[in-house]
Residue, then its C-alpha position, 0 to 999 in steps of 0.5 A: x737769316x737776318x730780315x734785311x734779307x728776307x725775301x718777302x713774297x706772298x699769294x693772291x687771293x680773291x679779291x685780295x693779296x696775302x703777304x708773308x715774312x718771318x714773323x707774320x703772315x698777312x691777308x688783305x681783302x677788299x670787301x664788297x663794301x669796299x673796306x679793306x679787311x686784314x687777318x693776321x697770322x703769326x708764324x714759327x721763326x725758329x721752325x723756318x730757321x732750322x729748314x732754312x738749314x736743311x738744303x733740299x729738305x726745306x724745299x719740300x717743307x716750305x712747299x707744304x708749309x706756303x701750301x697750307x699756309x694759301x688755303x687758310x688765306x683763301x678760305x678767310x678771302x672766301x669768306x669775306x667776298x661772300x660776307x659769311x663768317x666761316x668757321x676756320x677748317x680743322x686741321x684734318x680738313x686742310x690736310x685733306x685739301x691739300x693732298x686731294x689739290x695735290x693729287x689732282x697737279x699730280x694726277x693731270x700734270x705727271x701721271x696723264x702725259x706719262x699714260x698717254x706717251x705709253x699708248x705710242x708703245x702701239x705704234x711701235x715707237x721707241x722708248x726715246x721717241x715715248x720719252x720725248x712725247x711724255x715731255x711734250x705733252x707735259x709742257x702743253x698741258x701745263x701751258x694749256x691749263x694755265x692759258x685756258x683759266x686765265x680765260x676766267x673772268x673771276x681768275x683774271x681779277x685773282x691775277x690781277x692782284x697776282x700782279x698787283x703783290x708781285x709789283x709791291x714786293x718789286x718796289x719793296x725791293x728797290x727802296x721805292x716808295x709803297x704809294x699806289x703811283x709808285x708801286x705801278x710803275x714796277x713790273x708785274x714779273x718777279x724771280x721768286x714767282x711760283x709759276x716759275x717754280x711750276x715751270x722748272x718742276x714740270x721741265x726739270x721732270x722730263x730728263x729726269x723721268x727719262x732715265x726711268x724709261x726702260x721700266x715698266x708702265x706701273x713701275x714708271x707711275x710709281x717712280x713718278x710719286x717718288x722722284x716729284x718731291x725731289x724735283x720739287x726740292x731742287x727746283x726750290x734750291x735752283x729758283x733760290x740761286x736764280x732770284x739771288x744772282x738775277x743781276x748776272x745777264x746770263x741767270x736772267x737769260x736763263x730763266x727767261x722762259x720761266x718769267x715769260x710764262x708769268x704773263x699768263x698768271x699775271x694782269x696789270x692791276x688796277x690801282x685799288x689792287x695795288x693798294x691792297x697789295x701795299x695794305x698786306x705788306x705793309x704790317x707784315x714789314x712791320x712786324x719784323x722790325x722794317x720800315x719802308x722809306x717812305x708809304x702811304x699812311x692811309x694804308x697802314x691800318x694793318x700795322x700794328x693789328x699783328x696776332x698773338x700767337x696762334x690767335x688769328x686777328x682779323x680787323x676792318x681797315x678805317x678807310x677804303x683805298x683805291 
């Protein structure tokens, strides 16, 4: 996988954005003093390459790996919004985290609508009318859960900078310049947004699950476990080909449900949020070799900080931007 075409994406977190490429990953937090802090986190290369060789298989792995990956920058943004220096989570604990978060998305977006299509069997329904239900109920409880937390004062700041991390990367993409006036004049939608791979999970699930149908309750739930990271894996591969040909109109078309839905996970960010977006992206450019025409130097206090490998770096910028 050559750089030129590596597609940069990241996360927000609180009070700031985390930005990944091939070589490192990036924190940028705002703190309450207004400086901006960076934690830098080098990654496996030749690990992302070998998945990048596997279809299907990477789609699982990378989940994973993007999963842990925003606990450990959610934890350090944490930990900087509340000025307390935690102590990094073992392995064990973030293991933990991880399949407990999971099996609560798992518990409330499958197993839920699947239990409460089957109480229909009451009423005499057939399996294609319960089938239909469960899918319905599917949607609107996903729809539902993002709609009510984006309701959250505390999370509409966390999407704001969810905008603010997709406008940098927009920009990064056409060759625009990484200034605060530059970036913001970029959409707060992008191709590549998880919520849209939520969306193609959640949809691609119903036909899929339907073709289960004639099994038994515990059967079907069982099928559930099994046939979620599957789904998963091709969403994966079908989000890759959507974001590669989003210049056809019929692919833009396609997917413009999915992008529709980002409205709800995004917010237009202020302008001290774009400048931690472009603070996070900044260094992880750097450390795979790219420059960006033309940036911000106030903002470039992260480059050159890069961590060696499995030490973490974590440096106050000089300035506060924004």
């Amino acid at each position: 996988m050559s750089v030129k075409r590596f597609p940069y994406g990241g996360q927000a977190v609180l009070e700031g954005v985390m930005m990944r490429g091939l070589r490192q990953a990036t924190v940028a937090v705002r703190s309450p003093s207004g400086e901006i802090v960076f934690k830098h986190e080098q990654l496996d290369v030749q690990r992302r390459r070998r998945w990048e060789e596997t279809p299907f298989l990477r789609g699982v792995l990378m989940l994973w790996d993007a999963l842990s990956l925003g606990v450990r920058a959610l934890n350090f943004s944490a930990s900087v919004a509340t000025g307390e220096d935690e102590p990094a989570p073992s392995h064990g604990a973030l293991t933990l985290t991880l399949v407990v978060s999971l099996a609560f998305a798992f518990g409330l977006f499958f197993a839920l609508p699947l239990l409460l299509a089957s109480l229909l069997t009451r009423f005499g329904v057939s399996t294609l009318v319960r089938d239909a239900a469960e899918g319905v109920i599917q949607l609107a409880i996903f729809i539902g859960y993002l709609g009510l937390i984006s309701r959250v004062p505390d999370i509409q700041r966390v999407f704001g900078y969810h905008g603010a991390e997709h406008k940098a990367i927009n920009a990064y993409e056409a060759g625009a310049p990484l200034t605060v006036p530059s970036v913001q004049s970029f959409t707060v939608i992008h191709p590549r947004c998880g919520t849209s791979f939520l969306l193609v999970v959640v949809v691609l699930s119903i036909p899929v699950f339907a073709l289960f149908g004639g099994l038994p309750l515990w059967a079907r739930l069982a099928s559930r476990v099994v046939l979620v990271p599957m789904i998963a894996a091709v969403s994966y591969e079908l989000l890759r080909l959507s974001a590669a040909n989003y210049h056809r109109g019929w692919v833009r078309a396609l997917v413009a449900p999915s992008l529709a839905l980002q409205r709800l996970t995004t917010r237009e960010p202020d302008d001290s949020m774009v400048a931690v977006a472009i603070a996070a992206l900044l260094p992880v450019l750097a450390a795979d070799g790219v420059r960006a025409p033309a940036f911000d130097e106030a903002l470039g206090a992260g480059v050159g900080q890069a961590a060696l490998p499995g030490e973490p770096a974590v440096e106050p910028a000089a300035s506060p931007a924004g």
